[in-house]
C-alpha positions in Angstrom: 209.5 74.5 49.1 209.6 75.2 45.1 205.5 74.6 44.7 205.1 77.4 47.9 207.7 79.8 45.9 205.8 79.4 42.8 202.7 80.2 45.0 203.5 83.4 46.5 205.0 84.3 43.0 201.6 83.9 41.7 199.5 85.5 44.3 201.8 88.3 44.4 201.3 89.1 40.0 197.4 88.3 40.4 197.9 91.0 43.4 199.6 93.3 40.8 197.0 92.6 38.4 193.8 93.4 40.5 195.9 96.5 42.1 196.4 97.9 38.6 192.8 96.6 37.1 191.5 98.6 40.3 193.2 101.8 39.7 192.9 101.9 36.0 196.9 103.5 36.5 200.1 102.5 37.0 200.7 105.5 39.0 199.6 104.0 42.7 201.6 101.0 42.2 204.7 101.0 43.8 207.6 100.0 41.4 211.0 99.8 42.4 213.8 98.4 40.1 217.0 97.4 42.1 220.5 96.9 40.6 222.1 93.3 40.2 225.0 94.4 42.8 225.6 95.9 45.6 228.9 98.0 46.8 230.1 96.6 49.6 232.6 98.6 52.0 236.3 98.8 51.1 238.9 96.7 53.9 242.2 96.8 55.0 244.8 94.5 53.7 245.9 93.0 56.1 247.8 90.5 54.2 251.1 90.2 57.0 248.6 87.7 59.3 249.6 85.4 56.8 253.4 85.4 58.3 252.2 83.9 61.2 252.8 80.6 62.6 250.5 78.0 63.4 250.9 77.1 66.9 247.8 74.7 66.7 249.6 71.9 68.6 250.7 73.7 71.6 246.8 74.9 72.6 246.4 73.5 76.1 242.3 72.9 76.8 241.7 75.6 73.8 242.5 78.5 75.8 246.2 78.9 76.1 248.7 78.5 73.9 251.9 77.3 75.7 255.0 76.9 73.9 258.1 75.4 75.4 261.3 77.3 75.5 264.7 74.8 75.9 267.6 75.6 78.8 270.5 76.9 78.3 273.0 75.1 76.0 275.6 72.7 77.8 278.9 73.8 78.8 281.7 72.6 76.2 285.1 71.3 78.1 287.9 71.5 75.6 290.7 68.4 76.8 289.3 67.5 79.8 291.4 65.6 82.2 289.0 65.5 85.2 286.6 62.5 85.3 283.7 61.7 86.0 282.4 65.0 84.7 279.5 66.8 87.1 276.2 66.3 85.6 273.6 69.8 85.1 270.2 69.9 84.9 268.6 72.0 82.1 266.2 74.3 83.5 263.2 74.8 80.7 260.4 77.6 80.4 257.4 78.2 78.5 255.7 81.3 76.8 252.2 81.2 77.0 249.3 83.5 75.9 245.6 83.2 76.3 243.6 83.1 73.2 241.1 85.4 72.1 237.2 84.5 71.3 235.8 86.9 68.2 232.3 87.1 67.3 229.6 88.6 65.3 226.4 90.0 65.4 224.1 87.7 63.9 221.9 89.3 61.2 218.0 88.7 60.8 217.3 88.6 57.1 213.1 88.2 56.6 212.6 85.6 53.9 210.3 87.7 52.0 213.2 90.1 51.3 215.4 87.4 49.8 212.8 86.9 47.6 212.3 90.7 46.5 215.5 92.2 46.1 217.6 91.1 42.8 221.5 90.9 44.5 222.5 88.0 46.7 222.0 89.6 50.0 223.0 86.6 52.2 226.4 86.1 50.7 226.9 90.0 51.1 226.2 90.0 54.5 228.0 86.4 55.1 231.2 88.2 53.3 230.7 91.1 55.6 230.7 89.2 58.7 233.9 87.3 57.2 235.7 90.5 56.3 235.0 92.6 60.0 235.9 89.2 61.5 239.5 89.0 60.0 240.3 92.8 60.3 239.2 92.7 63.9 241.6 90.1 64.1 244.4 91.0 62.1 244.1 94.7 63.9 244.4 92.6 67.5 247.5 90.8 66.1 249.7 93.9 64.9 249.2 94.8 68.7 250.0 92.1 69.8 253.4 91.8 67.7 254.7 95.2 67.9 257.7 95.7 70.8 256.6 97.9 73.5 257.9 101.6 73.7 260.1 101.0 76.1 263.7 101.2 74.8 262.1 101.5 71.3 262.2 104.8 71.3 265.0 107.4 69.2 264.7 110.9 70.4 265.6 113.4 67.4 268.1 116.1 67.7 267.1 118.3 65.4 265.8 122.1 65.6 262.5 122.8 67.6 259.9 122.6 65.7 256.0 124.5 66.5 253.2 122.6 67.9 250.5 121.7 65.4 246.8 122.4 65.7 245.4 120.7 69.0 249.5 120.3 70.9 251.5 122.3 73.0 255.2 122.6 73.2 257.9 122.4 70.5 259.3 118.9 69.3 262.9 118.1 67.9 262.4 117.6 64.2 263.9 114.9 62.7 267.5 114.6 61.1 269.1 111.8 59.1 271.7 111.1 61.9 269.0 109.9 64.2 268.3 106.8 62.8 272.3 106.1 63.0 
């Protein structure tokens, strides 16, 4: 693999050479000079996934995640005088969820352009994958945690407050004694 590398290397600067010896001027050659980085796109933090449990062991057939829930606790009989005591049977439930599949688009990078561009363009786009892999994720998970709406919500009491560009209608504004 080296000895072809070291080839095309060397045709390529006898190619040079003849292009510019042909010429007579440096001005047909095309010379670009690239930069030793590249800026990659700034991410979220999304660093609350890592309060999450691991709930590995309770994947059924790596789709769904079921995790037992126990009964109800037994009833306590302070000085009991009546025996043989009546037996109960704990009645126990599960909480499942199915498990999502995430995926990437597979890039096609040409060998030739590893070889012609001076920053590490495989571990840029590897990182990228990476990166749009975990904030897909982690913006799937704070869905999935937060409480629905439903008795979430606090209406405010305040005075009516103007619509702003693109609604209709007034709203309450909000006053510290909401939240109490």
């Amino acid at each position: 693999m080296k000895t072809i590398l070291k080839f095309l290397f060397v045709a390529l600067a006898i190619i040079t050479v003849v292009s510019y010896f042909n010429t007579g001027t440096l001005g047909t050659l095309d010379i670009t000079v690239w930069k030793k980085y590249i800026i990659e796109k700034l991410r979220r933090n999304n660093a609350f996934i890592f309060k999450s449990k691991d709930d590995t062991r309770y994947v059924l057939g790596g789709l769904t995640v079921v995790i037992p829930q126990s009964g109800a606790d037994p009833t306590i009989t302070l000085n009991n005088t009546s025996w043989p005591l009546t037996a109960a049977v704990r009645v126990d439930t599960d909480v499942s969820y199915n498990l999502d599949s995430f995926s990437t688009t597979p890039h096609h990078i040409p060998w030739i352009e590893l070889q012609s561009i001076s920053y590490d363009k495989l571990d840029s786009i590897l990182g990228a994958h990476t990166n749009a892999l975990s904030e897909a994720i982690a913006d799937k998970m704070i869905v999935n945690w937060s409480p629905t709406v439903a008795g979430k919500q606090i209406a405010t009491t305040g005075a009516d407050i103007d619509a702003f560009t693109g609604q209709t209608g007034t709203r309450k504004g909000f006053l510290p004694k909401d939240l109490l």
